[in-house]
C-alpha positions in Angstrom: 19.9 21.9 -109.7 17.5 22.0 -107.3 19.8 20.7 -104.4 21.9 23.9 -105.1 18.9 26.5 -104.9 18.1 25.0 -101.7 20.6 26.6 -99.3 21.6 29.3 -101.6 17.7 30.2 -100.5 18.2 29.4 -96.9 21.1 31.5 -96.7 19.7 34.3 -98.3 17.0 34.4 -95.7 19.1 34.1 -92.6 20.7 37.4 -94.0 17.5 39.5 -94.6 16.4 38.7 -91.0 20.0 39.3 -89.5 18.6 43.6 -88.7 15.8 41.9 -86.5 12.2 42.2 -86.6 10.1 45.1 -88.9 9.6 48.0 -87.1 6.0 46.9 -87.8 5.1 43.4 -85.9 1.2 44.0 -85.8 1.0 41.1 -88.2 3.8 38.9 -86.9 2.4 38.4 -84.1 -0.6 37.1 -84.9 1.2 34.3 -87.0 2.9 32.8 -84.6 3.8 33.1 -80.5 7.5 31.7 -79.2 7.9 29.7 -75.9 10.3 30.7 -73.6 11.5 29.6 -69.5 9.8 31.9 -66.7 13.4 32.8 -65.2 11.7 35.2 -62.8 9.4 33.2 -61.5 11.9 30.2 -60.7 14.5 32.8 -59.4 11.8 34.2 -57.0 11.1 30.6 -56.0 14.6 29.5 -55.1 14.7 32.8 -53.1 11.8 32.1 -50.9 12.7 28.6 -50.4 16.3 29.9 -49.3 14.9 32.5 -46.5 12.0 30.3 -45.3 12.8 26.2 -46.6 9.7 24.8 -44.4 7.1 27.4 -46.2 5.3 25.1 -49.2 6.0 26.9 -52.4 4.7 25.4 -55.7 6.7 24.1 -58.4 7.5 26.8 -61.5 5.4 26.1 -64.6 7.7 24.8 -67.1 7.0 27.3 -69.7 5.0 30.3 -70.4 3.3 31.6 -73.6 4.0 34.8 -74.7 3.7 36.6 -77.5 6.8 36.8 -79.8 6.9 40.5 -80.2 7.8 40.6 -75.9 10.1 37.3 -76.8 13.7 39.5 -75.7 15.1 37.5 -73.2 15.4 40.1 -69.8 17.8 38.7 -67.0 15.9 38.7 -63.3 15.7 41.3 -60.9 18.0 40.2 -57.6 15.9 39.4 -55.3 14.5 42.2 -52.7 16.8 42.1 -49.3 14.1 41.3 -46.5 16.0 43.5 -43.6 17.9 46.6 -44.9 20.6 48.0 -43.2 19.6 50.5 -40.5 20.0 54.3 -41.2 22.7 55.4 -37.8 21.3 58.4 -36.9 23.2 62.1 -36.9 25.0 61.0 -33.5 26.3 58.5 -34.8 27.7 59.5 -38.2 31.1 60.7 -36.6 32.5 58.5 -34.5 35.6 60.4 -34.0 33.6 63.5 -32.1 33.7 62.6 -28.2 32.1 65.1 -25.7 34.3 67.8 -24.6 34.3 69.4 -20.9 34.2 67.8 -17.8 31.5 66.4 -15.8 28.9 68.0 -14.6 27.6 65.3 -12.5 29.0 66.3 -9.4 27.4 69.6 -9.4 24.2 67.9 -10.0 24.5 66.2 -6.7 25.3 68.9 -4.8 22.3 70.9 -6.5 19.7 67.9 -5.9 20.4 67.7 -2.3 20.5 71.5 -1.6 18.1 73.0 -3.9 14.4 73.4 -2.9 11.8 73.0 -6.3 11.6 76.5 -5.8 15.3 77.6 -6.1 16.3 78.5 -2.3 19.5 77.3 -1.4 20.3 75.3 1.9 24.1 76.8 2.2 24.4 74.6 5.7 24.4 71.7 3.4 26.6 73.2 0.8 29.4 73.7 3.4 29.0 70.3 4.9 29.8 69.1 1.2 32.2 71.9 1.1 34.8 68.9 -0.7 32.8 67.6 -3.2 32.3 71.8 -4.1 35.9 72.1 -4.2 36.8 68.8 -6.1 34.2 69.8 -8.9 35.9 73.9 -9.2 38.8 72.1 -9.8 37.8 69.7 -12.5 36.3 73.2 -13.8 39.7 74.9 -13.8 41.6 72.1 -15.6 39.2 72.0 -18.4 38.2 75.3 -20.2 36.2 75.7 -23.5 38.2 76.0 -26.5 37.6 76.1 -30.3 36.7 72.1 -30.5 34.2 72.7 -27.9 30.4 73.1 -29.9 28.3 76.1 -28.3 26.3 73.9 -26.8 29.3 72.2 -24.2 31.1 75.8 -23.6 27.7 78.0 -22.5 26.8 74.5 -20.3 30.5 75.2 -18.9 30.3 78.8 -18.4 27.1 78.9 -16.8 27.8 76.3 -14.4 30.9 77.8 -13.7 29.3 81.3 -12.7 26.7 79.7 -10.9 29.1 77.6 -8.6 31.6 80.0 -8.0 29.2 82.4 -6.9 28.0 79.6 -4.4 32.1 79.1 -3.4 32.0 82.8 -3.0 29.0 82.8 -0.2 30.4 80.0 1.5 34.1 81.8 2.0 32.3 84.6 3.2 29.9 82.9 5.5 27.9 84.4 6.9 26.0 86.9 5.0 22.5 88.0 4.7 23.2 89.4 1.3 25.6 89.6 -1.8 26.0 92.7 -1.5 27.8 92.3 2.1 30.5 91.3 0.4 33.2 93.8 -1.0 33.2 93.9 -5.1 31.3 90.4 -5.3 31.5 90.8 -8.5 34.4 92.6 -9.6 37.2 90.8 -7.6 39.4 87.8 -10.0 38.7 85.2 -7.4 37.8 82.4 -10.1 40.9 80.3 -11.3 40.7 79.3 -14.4 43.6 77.3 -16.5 45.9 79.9 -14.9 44.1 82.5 -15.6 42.0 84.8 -12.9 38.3 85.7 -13.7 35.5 87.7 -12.0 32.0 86.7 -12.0 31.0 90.0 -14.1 33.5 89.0 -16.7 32.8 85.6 -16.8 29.1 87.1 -17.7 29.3 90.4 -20.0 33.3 89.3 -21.6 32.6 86.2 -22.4 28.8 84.9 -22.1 26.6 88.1 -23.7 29.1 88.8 -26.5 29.7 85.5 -27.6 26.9 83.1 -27.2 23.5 86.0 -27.9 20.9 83.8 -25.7 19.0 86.3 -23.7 17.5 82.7 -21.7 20.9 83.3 -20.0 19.6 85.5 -17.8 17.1 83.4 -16.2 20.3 80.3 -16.0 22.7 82.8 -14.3 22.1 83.1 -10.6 23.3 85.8 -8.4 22.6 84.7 -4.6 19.5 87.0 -4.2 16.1 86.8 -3.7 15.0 88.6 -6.9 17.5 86.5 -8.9 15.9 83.6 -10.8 15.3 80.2 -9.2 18.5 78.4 -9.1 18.3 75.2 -11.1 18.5 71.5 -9.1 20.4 69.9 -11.8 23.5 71.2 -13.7 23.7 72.1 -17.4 24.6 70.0 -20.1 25.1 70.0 -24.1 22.1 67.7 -23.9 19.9 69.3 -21.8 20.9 73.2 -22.4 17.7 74.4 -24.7 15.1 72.6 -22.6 17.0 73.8 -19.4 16.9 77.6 -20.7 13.2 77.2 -22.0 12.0 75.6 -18.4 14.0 78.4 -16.4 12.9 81.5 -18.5 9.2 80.3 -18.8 8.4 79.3 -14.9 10.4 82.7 -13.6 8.4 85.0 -16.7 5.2 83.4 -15.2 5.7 83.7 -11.6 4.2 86.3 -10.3 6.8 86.6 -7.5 9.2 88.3 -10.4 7.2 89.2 -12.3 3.1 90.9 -12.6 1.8 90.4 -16.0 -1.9 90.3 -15.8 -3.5 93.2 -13.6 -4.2 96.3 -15.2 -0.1 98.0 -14.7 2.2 95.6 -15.5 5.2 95.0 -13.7 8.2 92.9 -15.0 11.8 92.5 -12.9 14.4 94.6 -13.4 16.2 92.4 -15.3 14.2 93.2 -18.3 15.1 96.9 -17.7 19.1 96.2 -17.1 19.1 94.0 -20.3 16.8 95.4 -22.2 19.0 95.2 -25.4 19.6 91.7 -24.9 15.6 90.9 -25.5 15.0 93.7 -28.6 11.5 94.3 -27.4 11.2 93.4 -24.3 7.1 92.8 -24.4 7.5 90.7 -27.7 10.1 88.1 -25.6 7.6 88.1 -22.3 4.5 87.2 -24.6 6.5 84.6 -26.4 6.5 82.4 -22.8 3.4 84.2 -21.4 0.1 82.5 -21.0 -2.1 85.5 -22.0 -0.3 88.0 -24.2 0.7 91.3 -23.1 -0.9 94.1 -25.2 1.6 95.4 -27.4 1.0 98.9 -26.4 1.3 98.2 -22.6 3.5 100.6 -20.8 6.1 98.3 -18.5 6.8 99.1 -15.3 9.7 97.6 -13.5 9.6 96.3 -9.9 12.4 96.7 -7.2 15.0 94.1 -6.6 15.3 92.0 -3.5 19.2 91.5 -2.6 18.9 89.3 0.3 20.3 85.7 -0.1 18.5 83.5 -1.7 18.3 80.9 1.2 
């Protein structure tokens, strides 16, 4: 009889304990403590000895103690990866976009060698390099801004196109002492463009002001006179277009040549007064590049222009 109670009692434990342990194991685990294999300590082993096998790593203890309430056997973490992937950065995430427009690296050239620091222009050299103008008008004419262009690559285009034709346009009418010698400079279609025929004023009130809104323009654009603003010695690029526009509008709104900010009546270039609408207030844009700060309630006073070439 007793050989019969025996399992009949071992079964009927097995089955009590089949929902796991009491909610409350305060008191079982103080009875007794379970022994169980330090996984993540041999998997963090194996690991090390894998990425560096000379570095001396000791052996994993065979077993660890805990207590048998934590006794729920948890799988490892995967080891940590000791040299992530690197992050490509925002250039890079499209590797279908490719740089629209042509080069400007011609223009550069021609700039660099005949272009003082200070923006006066050594024509002579110009028309000794009259090719090289010519090639790079062309390349100009075959390649025109359209919708896939960003901003950036069509106001780089534009501007460099203004400012070269304008140079072309001295040159064919050499020699001048001024723009202004030359009939309509800036009404006549002289600029071939994809077919079609452009003037310099439309090239900068059609299509620059209305669609690109960068007052900076003004001090980019270059119109062959003394008064005009420094012409740069390198060409305009999507890359460098914001730094160029800052560096051109802050040296010409500090040079007292164009402009007179700091004696007791100030007097700013006409451009200010021509464009006015293109800065909103006028004294606001001049104090955001100025030195010292214009007083807001500072009459302006407007000095004449120079026309004479800017040679």
């Amino acid at each position: 009889m007793s050989r019969v109670c025996v399992p009949i009692l071992s079964l009927f434990l097995c089955f009590a304990c089949a929902d796991g342990p009491p909610a409350d194991t305060s008191k079982a685990s103080s009875v007794s403590e379970l022994v169980i294999e330090d996984t993540v300590v041999q998997d963090q082993i194996e690991y090390t000895q894998e990425q560096t096998p000379s570095a001396p790593v000791e052996d994993a203890p065979e077993s660890v103690i805990v207590p048998a309430k934590t006794a729920a056997a948890v799988a490892p973490p995967p080891p940590t990866n000791p040299a992530p992937a690197p992050i490509r950065s925002s250039d890079e995430t499209d590797d279908s976009y490719q740089n629209k427009g042509p080069s400007h690296a011609a223009w550069s050239e021609l700039l660099a060698s005949s272009v003082s620091k200070s923006g006066e222009v050594d024509y002579g050299k110009i028309r000794e390099n009259i090719e090289k103008l010519n090639n790079y008008l062309e390349t100009l004419a075959d390649d025109v801004p359209d919708a896939t262009w960003s901003s950036e690559e069509a106001l780089a285009y534009w501007i460099n196109t203004y400012n070269a034709f304008t140079i072309k346009l001295i040159i064919d009418n050499w020699p001048v002492k001024s723009i202004r010698e030359i009939d309509e400079p800036w009404d006549t279609k002289f600029i071939v463009l994809d077919g079609a025929s452009y003037s310099l004023n439309q090239i900068e009130h059609e299509i620059i002001r209305p669609n690109f809104a960068e007052p900076r323009i003004h001090f980019a654009l270059v119109c062959a006179a003394a008064s005009c603003p420094p012409l740069a010695t390198t060409a305009y690029t999507a890359e460098n277009l914001d730094s160029m526009l800052d560096r051109q509008t802050r040296n010409f709104i500090n040079n007292e040549e164009f402009n007179v900010t700091q004696e007791e009546v100030v007097r700013v270039s006409p451009l200010f007064d021509w464009y006015g609408e293109d800065f909103d207030d006028v004294t606001a844009f001049l104090n955001r590049y100025l030195r010292t700060d214009i007083p807001p309630a500072k009459q302006l006073y407007f000095l004449d222009y120079d026309w004479s070439l800017n040679d």
